[in-house]
C-alpha positions as CSV (number, residue, x, y, z in Angstrom):
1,X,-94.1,-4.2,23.7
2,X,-97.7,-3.2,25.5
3,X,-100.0,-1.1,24.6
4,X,-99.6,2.5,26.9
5,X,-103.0,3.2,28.7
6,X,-104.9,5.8,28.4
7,X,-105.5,8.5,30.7
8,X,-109.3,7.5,31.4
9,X,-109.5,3.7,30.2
10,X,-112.1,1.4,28.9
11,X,-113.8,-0.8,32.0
12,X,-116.6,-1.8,30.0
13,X,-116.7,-4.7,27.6
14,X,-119.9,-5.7,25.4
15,X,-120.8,-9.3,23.9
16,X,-123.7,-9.9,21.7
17,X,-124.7,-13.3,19.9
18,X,-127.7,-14.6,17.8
19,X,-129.8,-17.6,19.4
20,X,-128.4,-20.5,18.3
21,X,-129.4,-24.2,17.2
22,X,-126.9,-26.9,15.9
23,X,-127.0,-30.0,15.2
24,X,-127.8,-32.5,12.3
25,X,-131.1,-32.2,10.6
26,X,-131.3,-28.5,13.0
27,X,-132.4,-26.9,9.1
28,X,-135.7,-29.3,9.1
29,X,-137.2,-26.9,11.7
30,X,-136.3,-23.5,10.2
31,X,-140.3,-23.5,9.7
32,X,-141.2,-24.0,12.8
33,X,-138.4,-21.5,14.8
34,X,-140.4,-18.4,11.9
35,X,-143.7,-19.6,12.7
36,X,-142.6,-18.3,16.3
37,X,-142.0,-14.7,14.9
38,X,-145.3,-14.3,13.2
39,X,-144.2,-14.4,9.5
40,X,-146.3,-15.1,6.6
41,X,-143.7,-14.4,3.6
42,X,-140.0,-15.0,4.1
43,X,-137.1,-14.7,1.1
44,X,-135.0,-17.8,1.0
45,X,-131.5,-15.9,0.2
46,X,-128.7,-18.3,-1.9
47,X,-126.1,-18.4,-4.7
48,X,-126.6,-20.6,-7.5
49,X,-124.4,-23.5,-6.7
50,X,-126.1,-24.0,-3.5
51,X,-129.2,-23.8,-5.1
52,X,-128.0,-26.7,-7.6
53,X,-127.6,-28.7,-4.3
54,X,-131.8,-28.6,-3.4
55,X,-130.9,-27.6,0.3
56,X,-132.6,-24.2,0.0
57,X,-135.5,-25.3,-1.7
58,X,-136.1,-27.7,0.6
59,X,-135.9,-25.4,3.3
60,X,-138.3,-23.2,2.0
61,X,-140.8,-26.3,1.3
62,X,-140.9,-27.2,4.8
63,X,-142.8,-23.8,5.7
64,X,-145.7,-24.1,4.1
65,X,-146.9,-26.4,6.9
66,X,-146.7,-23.3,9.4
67,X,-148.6,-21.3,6.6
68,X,-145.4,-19.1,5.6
69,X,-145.4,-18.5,2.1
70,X,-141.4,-18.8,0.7
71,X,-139.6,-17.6,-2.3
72,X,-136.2,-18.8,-3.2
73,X,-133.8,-16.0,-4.4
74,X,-131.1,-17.6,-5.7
75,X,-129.0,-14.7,-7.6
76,X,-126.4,-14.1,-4.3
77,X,-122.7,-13.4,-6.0
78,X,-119.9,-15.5,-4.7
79,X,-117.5,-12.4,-2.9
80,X,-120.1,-10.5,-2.9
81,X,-119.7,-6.7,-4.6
82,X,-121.5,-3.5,-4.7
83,X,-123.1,-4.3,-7.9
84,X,-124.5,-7.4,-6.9
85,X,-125.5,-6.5,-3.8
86,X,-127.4,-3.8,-5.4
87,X,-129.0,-6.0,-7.9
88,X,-129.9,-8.2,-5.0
89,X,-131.5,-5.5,-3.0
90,X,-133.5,-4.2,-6.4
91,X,-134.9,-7.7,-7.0
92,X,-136.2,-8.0,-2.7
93,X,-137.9,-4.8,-3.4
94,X,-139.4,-5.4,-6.3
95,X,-140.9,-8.3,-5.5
96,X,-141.8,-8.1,-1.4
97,X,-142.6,-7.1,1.3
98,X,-141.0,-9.8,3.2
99,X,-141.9,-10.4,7.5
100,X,-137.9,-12.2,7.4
101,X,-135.4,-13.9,5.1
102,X,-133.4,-16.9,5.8
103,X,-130.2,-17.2,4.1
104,X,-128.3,-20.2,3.1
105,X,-125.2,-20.7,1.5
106,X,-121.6,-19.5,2.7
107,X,-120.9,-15.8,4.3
108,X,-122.2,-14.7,0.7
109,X,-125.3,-15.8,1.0
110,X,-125.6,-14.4,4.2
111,X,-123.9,-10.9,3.8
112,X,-126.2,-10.5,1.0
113,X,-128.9,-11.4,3.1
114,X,-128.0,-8.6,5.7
115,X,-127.4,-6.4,2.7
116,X,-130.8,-6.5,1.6
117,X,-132.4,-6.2,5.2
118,X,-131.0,-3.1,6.0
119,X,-131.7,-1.8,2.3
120,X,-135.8,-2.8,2.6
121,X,-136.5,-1.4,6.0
122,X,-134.2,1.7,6.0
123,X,-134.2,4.3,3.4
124,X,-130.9,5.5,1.3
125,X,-128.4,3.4,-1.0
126,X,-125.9,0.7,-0.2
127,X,-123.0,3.5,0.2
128,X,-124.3,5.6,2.8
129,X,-124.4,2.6,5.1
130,X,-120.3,1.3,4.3
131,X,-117.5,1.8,6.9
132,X,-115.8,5.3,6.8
133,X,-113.8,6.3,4.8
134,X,-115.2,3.9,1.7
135,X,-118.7,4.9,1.9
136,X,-120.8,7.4,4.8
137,X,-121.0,5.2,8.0
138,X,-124.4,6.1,8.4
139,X,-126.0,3.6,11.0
140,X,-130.1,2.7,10.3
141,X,-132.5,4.3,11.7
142,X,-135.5,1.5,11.8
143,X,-135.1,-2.2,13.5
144,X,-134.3,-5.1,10.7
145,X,-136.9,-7.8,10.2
146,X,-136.0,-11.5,11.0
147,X,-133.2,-13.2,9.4
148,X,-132.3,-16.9,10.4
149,X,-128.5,-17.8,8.9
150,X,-128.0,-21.5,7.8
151,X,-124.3,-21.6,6.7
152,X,-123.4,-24.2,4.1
153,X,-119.8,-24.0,4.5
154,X,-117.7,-23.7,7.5
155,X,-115.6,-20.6,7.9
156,X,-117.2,-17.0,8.0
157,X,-118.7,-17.1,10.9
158,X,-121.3,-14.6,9.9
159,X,-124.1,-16.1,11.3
160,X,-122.9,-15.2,14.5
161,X,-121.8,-11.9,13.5
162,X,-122.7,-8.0,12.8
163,X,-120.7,-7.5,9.3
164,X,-121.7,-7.5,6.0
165,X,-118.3,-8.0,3.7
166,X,-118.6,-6.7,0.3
167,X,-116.0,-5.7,-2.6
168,X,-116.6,-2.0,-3.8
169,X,-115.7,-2.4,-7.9
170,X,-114.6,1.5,-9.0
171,X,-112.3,1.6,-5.6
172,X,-111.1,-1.9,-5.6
173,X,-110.6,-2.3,-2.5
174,X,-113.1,-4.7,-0.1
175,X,-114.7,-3.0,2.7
176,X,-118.0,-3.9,5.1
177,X,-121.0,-2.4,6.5
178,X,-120.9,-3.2,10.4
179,X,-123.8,-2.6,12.8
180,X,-125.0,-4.3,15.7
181,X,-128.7,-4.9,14.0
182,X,-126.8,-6.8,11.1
183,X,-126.6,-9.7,13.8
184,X,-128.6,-12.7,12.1
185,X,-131.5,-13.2,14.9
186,X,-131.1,-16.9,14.6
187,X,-127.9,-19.1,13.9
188,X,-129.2,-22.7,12.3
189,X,-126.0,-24.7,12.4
190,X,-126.4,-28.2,10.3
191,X,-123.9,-30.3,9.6
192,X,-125.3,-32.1,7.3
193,X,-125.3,-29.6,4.9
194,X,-121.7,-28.8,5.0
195,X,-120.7,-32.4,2.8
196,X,-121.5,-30.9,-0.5
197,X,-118.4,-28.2,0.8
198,X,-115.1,-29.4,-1.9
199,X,-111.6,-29.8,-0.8
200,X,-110.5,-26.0,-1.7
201,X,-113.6,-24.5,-0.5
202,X,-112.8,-26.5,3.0
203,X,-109.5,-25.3,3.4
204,X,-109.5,-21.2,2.2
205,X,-113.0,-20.8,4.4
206,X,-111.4,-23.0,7.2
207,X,-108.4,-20.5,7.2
208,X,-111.1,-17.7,8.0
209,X,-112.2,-19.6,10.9
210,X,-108.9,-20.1,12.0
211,X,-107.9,-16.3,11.9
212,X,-110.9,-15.0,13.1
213,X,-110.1,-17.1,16.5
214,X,-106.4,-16.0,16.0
215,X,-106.5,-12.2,15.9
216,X,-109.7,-12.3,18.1
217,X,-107.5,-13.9,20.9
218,X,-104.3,-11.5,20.2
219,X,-106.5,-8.3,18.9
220,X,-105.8,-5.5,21.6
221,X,-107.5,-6.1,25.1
222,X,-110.2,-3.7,25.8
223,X,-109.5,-1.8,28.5
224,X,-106.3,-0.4,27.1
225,X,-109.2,1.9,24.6
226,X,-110.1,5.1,25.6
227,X,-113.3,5.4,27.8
228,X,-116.5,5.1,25.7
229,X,-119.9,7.1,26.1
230,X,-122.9,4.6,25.8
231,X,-123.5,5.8,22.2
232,X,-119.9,5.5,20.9
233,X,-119.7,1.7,21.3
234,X,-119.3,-0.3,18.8
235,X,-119.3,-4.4,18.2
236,X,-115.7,-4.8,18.1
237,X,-114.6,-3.8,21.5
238,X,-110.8,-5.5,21.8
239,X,-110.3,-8.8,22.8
240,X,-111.9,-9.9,26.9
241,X,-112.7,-12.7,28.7
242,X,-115.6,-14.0,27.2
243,X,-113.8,-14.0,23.8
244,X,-111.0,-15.4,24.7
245,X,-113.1,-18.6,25.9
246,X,-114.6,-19.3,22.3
247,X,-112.0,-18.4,20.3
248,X,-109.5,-20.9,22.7
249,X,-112.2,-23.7,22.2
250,X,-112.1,-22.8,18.1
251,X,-108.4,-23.4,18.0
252,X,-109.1,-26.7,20.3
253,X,-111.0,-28.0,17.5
254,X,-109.2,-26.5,14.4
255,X,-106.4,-28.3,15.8
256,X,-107.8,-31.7,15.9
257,X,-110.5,-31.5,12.4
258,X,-109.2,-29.3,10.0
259,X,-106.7,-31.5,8.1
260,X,-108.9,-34.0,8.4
261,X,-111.7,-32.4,7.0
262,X,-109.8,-31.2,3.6
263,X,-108.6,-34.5,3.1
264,X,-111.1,-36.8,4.0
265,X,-115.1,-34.2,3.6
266,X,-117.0,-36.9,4.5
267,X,-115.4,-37.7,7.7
268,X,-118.9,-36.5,9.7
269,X,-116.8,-35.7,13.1
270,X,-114.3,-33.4,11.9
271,X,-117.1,-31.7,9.6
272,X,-119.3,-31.5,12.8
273,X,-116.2,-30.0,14.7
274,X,-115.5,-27.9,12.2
275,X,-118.9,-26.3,11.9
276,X,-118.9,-26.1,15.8
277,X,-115.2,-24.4,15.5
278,X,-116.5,-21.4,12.7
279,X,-119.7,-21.0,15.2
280,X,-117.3,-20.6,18.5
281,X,-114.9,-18.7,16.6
282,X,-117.5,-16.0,15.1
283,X,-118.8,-15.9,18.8
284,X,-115.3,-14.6,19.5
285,X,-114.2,-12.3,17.0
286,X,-118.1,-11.4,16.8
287,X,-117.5,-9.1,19.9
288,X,-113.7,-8.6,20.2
289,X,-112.2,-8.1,16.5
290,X,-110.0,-9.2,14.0
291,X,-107.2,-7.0,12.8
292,X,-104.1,-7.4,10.4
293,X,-104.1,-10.2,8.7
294,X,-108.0,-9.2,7.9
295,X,-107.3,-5.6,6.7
296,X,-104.8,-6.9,4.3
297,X,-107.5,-9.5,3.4
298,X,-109.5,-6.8,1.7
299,X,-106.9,-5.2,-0.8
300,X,-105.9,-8.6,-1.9
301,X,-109.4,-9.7,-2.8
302,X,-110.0,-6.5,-4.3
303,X,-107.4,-6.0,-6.3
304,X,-107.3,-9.9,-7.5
305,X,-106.6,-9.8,-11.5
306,X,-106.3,-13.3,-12.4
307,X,-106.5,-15.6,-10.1
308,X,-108.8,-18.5,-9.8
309,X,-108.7,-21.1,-6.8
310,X,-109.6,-24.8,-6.7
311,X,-113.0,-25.8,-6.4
312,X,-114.4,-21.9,-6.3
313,X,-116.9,-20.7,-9.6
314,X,-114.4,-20.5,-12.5
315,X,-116.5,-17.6,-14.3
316,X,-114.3,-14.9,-12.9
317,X,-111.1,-14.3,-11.3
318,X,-111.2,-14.3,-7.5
319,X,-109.0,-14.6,-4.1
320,X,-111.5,-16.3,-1.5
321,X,-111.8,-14.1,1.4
322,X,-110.5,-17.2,4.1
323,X,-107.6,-17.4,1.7
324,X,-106.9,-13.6,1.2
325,X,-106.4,-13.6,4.9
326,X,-104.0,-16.2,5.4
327,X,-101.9,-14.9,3.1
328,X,-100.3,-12.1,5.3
329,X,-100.9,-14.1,8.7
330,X,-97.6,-15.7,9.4
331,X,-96.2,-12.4,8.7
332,X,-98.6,-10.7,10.9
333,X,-98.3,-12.3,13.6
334,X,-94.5,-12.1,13.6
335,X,-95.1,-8.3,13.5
336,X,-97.7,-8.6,16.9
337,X,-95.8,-10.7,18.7
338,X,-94.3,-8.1,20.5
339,X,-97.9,-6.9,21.9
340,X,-98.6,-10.0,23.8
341,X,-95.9,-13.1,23.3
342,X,-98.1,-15.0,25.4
343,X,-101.0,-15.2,23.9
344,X,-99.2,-15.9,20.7
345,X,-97.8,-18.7,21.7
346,X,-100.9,-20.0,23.8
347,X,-102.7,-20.1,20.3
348,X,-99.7,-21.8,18.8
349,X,-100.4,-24.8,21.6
350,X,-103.3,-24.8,21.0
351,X,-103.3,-25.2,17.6
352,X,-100.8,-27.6,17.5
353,X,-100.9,-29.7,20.9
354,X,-97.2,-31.1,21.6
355,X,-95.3,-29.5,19.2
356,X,-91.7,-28.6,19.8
357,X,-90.9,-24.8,20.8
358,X,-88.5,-23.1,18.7
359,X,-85.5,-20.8,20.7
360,X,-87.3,-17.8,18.8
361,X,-90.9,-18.0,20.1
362,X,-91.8,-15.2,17.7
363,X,-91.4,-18.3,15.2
364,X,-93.6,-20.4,16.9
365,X,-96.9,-19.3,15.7
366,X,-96.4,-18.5,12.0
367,X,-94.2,-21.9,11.8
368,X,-97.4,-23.7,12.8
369,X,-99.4,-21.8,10.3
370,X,-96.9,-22.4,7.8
371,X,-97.2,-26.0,8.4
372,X,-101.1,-25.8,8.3
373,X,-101.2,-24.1,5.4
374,X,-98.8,-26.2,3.4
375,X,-100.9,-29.5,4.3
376,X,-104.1,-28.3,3.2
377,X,-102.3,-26.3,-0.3
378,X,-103.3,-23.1,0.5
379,X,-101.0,-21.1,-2.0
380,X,-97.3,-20.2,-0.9
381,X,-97.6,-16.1,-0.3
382,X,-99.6,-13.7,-2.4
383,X,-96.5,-14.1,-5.3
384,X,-98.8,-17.1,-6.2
385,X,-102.3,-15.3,-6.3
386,X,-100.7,-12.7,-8.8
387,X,-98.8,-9.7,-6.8
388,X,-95.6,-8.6,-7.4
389,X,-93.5,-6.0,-5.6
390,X,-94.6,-3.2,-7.4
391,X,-98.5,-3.9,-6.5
392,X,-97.2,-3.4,-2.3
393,X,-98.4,0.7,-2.4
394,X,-101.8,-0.3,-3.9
395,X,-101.9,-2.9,-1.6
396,X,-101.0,-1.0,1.3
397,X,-103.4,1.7,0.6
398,X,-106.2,-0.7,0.5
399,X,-105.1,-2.0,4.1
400,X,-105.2,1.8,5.6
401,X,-108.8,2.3,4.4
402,X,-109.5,-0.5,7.0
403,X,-109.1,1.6,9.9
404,X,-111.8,-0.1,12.2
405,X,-109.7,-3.3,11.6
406,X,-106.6,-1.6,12.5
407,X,-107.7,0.0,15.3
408,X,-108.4,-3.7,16.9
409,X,-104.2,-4.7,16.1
410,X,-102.5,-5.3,19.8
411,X,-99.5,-3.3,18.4
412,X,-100.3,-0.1,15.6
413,X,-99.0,-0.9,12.3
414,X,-97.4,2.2,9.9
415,X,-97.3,2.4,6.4
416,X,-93.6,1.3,6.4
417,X,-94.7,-1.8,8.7
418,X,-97.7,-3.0,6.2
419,X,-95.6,-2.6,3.3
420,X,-92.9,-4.9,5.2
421,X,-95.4,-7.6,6.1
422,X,-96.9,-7.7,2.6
423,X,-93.4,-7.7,0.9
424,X,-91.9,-10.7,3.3
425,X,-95.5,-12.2,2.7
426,X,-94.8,-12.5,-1.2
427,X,-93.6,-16.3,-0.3
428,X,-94.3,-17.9,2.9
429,X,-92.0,-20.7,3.1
């Protein structure tokens, strides 16, 4: 199957990334890179158990010799919602002005940290800035301040990216805010501070890296979009040659450090590949997209009722976002393969060098995942995180609030083709 083009096609495709330093010890001169920027007062965003670790604290200590004044906030919810996100913003306001934040911590840390710079320098509430058709869409009016992301785990990729991922709580369902500002200004990539990351944690966010360089290299190619005026374009422009380069070089790496890196977390090569893998990766699906197996991501999370993974907070019930999306991946990709066989099985190679074909190539790829996934115990098929077949409409609705997600799949999904995917999904193997 390809994707008909249009009558007057897209011939122009965008890429965007932060500045970027990695490298061990690279969060010792976060003072240093703001002193550049002309700050005096910067909020040190976290959550509390990366606060417990004395990372951020001792990031924010290290300014004072460039005369910046820091404050560590250290309330950031783990899965972030739009209660806590509004909490978050109250407690910035009330207690700034701030020249530029740094967050540390995984993508909660930093999607809070975008969440509260677009809240203090634009006007309005949280909703009016959420994708259509959860919230308004709106787009801000005035330029962010500074915000330098130091990820502690390895996985979301947003340092590198324009999205801020958040659950909204009366709708269940997990949506974003997604604006080319959002983009952190600086990316501080340590890997020293991704030990302290536990075996779960390492393998549900090291299935987000994984996806994100998945359905960024087999998310529709850009040129078969319709035309766009200047205005009209967005972050997520389909998948083109620029992408394709990191997210091939993410897979190269997944392929030879992520088992590794569950089973053995202080092994310091496969965490430093890893770390390079979610930077490479978010430079890729940063520009060109994810789709499926991230729009069913959201419902899942959001409609979790029990469920609490290894090594997460046990203080309420959650489906880690890396994990939510693997759960609907093998089946996804089944469904795409259609769109571009070749690219499907290009990632399968490259995620597993030298391993045998099957007749049905449409098996290749979720067969590898399957085998990833088993390795590292991610849980078999969203049966296990709680959902039965009578939660599939719920479930289903959720994934076709997602529309900018879905608009990025390489072959359009109905409503019968999302049920089908989430109801093979319920085991994987």
């Amino acid at each position: 199957m390809t994707t008909a083009l249009p009558a007057d096609p897209e011939a122009v495709f965008t890429y965007g990334a932060p500045q970027l330093k990695f490298g061990n010890r690279a969060a010792d001169e976060i003072g240093y890179d703001l002193s550049r920027y002309g700050v005096k007062r910067v909020l040190v965003v976290t959550d509390p158990g990366v606060a417990a670790t004395g990372i951020p604290q001792r990031v924010a200590d290290q300014m004072a010799q460039f005369g910046i004044e820091a404050h560590v906030f250290d309330g950031v919810h783990v899965e972030p919602t739009d209660v806590s996100l509004n909490e978050a913003v109250a407690q910035a306001r009330a207690s700034g002005p701030w020249d530029a934040y740094v967050a540390v911590g995984g993508g909660s840390s930093i999607d809070t940290a975008k969440a509260i710079n677009l809240l203090t320098t634009n006007s309005g509430e949280l909703m009016d800035y959420i994708n259509l058709p959860v919230g308004k869409g709106q787009a801000p009016t005035q330029p962010l301040k500074p915000l330098v992301a130091v990820p502690t785990t390895t996985g979301t990729g947003s340092e590198s990216t324009t999205i801020c991922v958040l659950d909204v709580l009366a709708q269940k369902v997990k949506t974003g805010i997604s604006h080319a500002w959002l983009r952190p200004t600086l990316a501080v990539i340590d890997p020293d501070l991704t030990f302290t990351q536990p075996a779960g944690v390492t393998a549900a966010s090291g299935m987000d890296i994984l996806c994100h360089a998945l359905e960024s290299y087999t998310a529709r190619w850009y040129s078969t979009n319709e035309r766009k005026q200047p205005q009209q374009r967005v972050p997520y422009c389909g998948a083109n040659p620029i992408s394709d380069m990191w997210s091939e070089k993410a897979l190269s790496l997944l392929s030879g450090s992520f088992r590794e890196s569950v089973r053995d977390g202080g092994n310091a090569k496969a965490r430093a590949d890893m770390a390079l893998a979610a930077t490479f990766a978010g430079m890729g699906f940063g520009n060109a997209g994810v789709h499926l197996p991230h729009a069913n991501a959201y419902p899942i999370a959001g409609q979790v009722r029990d469920f609490h993974p290894k090594d997460y907070p046990s203080d309420h019930p959650m489906v880690p976002h890396g994990m939510s999306v693997s759960l609907t991946a093998p089946e996804a990709f089944r469904f795409t393969f259609s769109a571009s066989p070749e690219r499907h099985v290009r990632a399968a190679e490259l995620l597993a060098p030298g391993a045998d074909r099957p007749s049905d190539l449409s098996e290749f790829l979720p067969g590898v995942l399957a085998d990833l996934m088993r390795d590292i115990e991610i849980p078999n098929g969203i049966a296990a995180v709680g959902f039965g077949e009578g939660d599939v409409p719920d479930l289903v609705e959720g994934t076709l609030k997602q529309q900018r997600l879905l608009a990025t799949s390489p072959r359009p999904a109905t409503e019968d083709d999302l049920a089908g995917i989430f109801r093979r999904s319920m085991e994987l193997w």
